[in-house]
N, C-alpha and C positions, 0 to 999 in steps of 0.2 A: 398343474405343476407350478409351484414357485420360481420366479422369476430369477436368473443365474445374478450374483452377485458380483459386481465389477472389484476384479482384484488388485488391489492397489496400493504402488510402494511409497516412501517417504522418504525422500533425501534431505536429511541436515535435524538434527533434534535437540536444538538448540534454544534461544528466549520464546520467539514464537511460537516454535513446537509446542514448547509446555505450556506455557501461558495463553495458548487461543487453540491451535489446530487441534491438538491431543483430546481435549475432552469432548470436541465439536467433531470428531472424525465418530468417536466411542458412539455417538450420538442417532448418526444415518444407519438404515436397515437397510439400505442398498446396496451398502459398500461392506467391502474386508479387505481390512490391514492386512497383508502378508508377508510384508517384509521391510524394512528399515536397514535407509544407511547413514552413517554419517564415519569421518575422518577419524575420530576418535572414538577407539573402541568401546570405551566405556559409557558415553552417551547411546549411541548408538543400542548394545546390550541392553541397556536401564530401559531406552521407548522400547522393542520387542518387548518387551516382558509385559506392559502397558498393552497389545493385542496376540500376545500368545505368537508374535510374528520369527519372524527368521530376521536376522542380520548381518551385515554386511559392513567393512572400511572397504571396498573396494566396485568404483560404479561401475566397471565392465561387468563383473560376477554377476551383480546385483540387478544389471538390467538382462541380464542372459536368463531370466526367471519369467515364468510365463505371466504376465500384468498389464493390465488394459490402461492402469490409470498411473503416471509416475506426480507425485507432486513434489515441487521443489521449494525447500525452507534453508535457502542458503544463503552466503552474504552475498551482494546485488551485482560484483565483478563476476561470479560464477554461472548467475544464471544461462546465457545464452551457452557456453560452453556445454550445460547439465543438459538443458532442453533439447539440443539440437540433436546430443547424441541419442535421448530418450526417442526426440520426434521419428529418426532412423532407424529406432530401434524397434517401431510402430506400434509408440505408446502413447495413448493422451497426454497431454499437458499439462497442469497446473502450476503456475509459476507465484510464487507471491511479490508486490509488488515492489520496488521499480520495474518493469519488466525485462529491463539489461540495464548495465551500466551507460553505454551509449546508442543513439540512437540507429547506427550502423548494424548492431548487434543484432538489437529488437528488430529491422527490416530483413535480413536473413533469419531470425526463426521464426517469422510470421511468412514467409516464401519459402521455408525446408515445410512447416505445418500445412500449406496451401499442398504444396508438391505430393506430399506422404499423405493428404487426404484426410489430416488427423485435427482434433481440436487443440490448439494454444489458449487457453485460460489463464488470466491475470487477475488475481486480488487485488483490489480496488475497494476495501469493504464499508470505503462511507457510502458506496450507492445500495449498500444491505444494511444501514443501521438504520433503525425504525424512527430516529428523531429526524432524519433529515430528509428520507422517506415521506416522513408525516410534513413537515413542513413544503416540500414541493409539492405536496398535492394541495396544501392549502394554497400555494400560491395559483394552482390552477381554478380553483374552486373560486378563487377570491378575484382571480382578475389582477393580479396586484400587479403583472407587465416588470421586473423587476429593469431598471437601466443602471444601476448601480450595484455589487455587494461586495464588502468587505469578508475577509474570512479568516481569520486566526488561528493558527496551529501553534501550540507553545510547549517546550519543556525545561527542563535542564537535563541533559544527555547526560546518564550517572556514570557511562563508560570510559577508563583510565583513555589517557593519548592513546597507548597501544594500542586500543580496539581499532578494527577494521573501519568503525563509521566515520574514523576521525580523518581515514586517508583519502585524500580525491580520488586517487586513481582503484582506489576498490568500492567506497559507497557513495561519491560524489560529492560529499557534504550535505548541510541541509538542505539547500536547495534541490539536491536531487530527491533525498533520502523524504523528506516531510515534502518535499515541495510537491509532488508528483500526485498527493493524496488532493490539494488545493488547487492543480492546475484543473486537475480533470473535474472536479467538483463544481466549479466555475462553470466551465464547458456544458455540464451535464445541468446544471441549475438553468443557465443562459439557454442552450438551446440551441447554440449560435456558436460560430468558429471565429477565433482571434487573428486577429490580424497585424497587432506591433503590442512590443512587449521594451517595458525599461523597465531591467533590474537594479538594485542597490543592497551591496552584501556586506557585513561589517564580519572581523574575524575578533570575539567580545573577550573569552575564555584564553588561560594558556594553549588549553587543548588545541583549539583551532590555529591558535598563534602555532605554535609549531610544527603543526602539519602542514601549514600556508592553503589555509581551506576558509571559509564562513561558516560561523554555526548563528546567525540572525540574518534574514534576508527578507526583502521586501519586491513583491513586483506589483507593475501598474499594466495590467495587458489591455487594450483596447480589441473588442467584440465587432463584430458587425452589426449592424441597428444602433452606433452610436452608444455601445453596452461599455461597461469599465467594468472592468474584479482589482480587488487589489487583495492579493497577498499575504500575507506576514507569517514568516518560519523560523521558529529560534530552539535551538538547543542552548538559551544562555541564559533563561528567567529563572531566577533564582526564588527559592522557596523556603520556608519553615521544615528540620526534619520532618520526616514523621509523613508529612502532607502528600497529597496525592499528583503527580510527577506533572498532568499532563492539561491543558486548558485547553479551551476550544470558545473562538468568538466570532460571533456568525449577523453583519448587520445588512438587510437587504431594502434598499431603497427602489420603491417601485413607480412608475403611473399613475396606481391606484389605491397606492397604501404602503405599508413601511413594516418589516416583521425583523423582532431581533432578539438572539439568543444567543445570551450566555450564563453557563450552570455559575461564574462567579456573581451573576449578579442576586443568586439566592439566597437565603442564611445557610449558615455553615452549623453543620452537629460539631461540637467540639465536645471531646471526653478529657476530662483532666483527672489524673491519677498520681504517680513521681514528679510528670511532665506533663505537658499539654499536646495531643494530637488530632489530629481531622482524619479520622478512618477512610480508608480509599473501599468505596465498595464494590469496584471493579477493578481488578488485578492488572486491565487495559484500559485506562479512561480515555482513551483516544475513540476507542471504536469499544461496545459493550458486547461480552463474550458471545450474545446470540446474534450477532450477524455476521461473525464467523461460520457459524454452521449454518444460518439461511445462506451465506453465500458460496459454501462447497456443496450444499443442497442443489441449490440450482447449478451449477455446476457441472454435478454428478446427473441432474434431470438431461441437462444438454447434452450430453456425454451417450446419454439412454435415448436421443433424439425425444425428451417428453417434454422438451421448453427450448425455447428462440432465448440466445443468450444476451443479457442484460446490457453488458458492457464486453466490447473486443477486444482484439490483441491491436487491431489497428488505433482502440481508443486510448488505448494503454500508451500505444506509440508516439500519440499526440502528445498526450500528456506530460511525456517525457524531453518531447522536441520544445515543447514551450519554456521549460524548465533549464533546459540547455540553452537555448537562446536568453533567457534571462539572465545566466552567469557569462557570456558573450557579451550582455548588453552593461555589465556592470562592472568587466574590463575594461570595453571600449569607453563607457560615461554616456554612453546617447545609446534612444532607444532603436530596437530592429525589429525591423519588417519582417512577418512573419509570411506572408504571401509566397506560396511556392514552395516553404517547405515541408509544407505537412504530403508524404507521397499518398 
């Protein structure tokens, strides 16, 4: 007999949605979409039709439907609110990352998921893309010991003020919003747990100016083993139309050797036709569309007890504590001690 397929809803059908989960969900033979929510009826309608599912503006209704697996694709103030009702409602988790807005958040629905027995999943998907995948294992291959690595996250945020990303108190700013992809990246390259963190956050754009947030932020965290990461997150790099949004600079200074990536230091295809443009070949250049679906793959394996999962809710949690502490550290001007708060 064929193995029962975990049925599973989707709340928010939004950038993400379209652009990474939707065709990565269409993807896995384990799973079946059966129902979609989101606030606005019309998105909401548009993803159902994408798996033949049922739809929903309303989360009570929509969690009162028989579904093993809820994932959540909403803006990063909502999360704990979505999850915690889902975890109650004793359905798996999937949260995409930050994993809450604050850290308080994230520690009640990783103690409601403990309580209800259920799994809390956080997307985290640089520890599923194959470049950086491939590069920790050479560093293990290689010996390299790394005590140093830079890492660079860059864009220009194409969203008016109004959007949610631009508000503290719903996405955190960059710091929260990109920084949390870098913190834990760190962590998970290292090996090792941080210990003091100095932030410095400049506000570059109108956008940020008026929301009184950072869209460029820099941290220096110090590692144990005398380890350093530093940082860099900006929603303020300005580009050529046309060009593809999103950079990524990755320099690791090791013991035994020295490994450094970045796609700008390649030639560029340039097509010129009216104008001149540089083709974006992935609709995500942050993270490439298949490690979205390796990482609701695994996931969904965890979920089925067929795999020990990758990354936690408690690594998520960290990643987010460091991130917060950095914007702490770049009110106050001096760095903090991380000692103690990681629970």
């Amino acid at each position: 007999m064929p193995e029962r397929k975990l049925r599973v809803g989707v709340v928010g059908c939004g950038n993400i949605f379209n652009l990474a989960h939707k065709n990565a969900l269409k993807n896995i033979e384990t799973i079946k979409v059966v129902s979609v929510m989101d606030i606005k009826g019309k998105k909401a309608k548009e993803a159902a039709k994408e798996f033949n599912a049922k739809y929903f503006t309303n989360l009570d209704e929509f969690l009162d439907l028989d579904l093993d697996v809820v994932e959540i694709l909403t803006p990063t103030y909502t999360h704990a609110e979505i999850a915690i009702k889902a975890l109650k409602a004793g359905k798996h988790v999937i949260v995409e990352k930050p994993i809450a807005l604050r850290s308080e958040e994230a520690e009640k629905m990783i103690k409601v998921a403990e309580k209800e027995g259920l799994w809390l999943l956080v997307g985290h998907t640089r520890r599923f893309d194959k470049r950086w995948m491939q590069i920790k294992e050479i560093i293990k291959k290689r010996n390299i010991l790394p005590m140093q690595i830079r890492k660079a996250e860059v864009q220009r945020l194409p969203f008016p003020e109004t959007a949610w990303y631009w508000k503290p108190h719903k996405g955190g700013g960059v710091a929260i919003d990109l920084g949390v992809h870098v913190t834990d990246f760190l962590r998970w390259f290292f090996e090792s747990e941080p210990i003091r963190v100095l932030g410095i956050g400049k506000a570059i754009r109108k956008e940020a100016r008026v929301n009184n947030t950072y869209d460029h932020f820099v941290m220096m965290i110090q590692f144990e083993g005398g380890k350093t990461g530093i940082a860099e997150v900006s929603w303020a790099y300005s580009y050529p139309a046309r060009y593809g949004v999103f950079y990524h600079h990755l320099d690791i200074l090791g013991k035994n050797g020295r490994i450094r990536y970045t796609p700008m230091d390649t030639p560029v295809v340039g097509v010129v036709k009216s104008h001149f443009e540089m083709p974006r070949f992935s609709p995500m250049l942050s993270t490439f569309p298949d490690a979205f679906e390796r990482e609701l793959r695994h996931f969904f394996n965890v979920i089925l007890g067929k795999e020990e999962p990758v990354i936690t809710a408690r690594d998520a949690l960290i990643a987010l504590q460091i991130a917060e502490k950095a914007i702490e550290s770049a009110h106050k001007g001096e760095p903090i001690d991380l000692k103690g708060v990681i629970a």
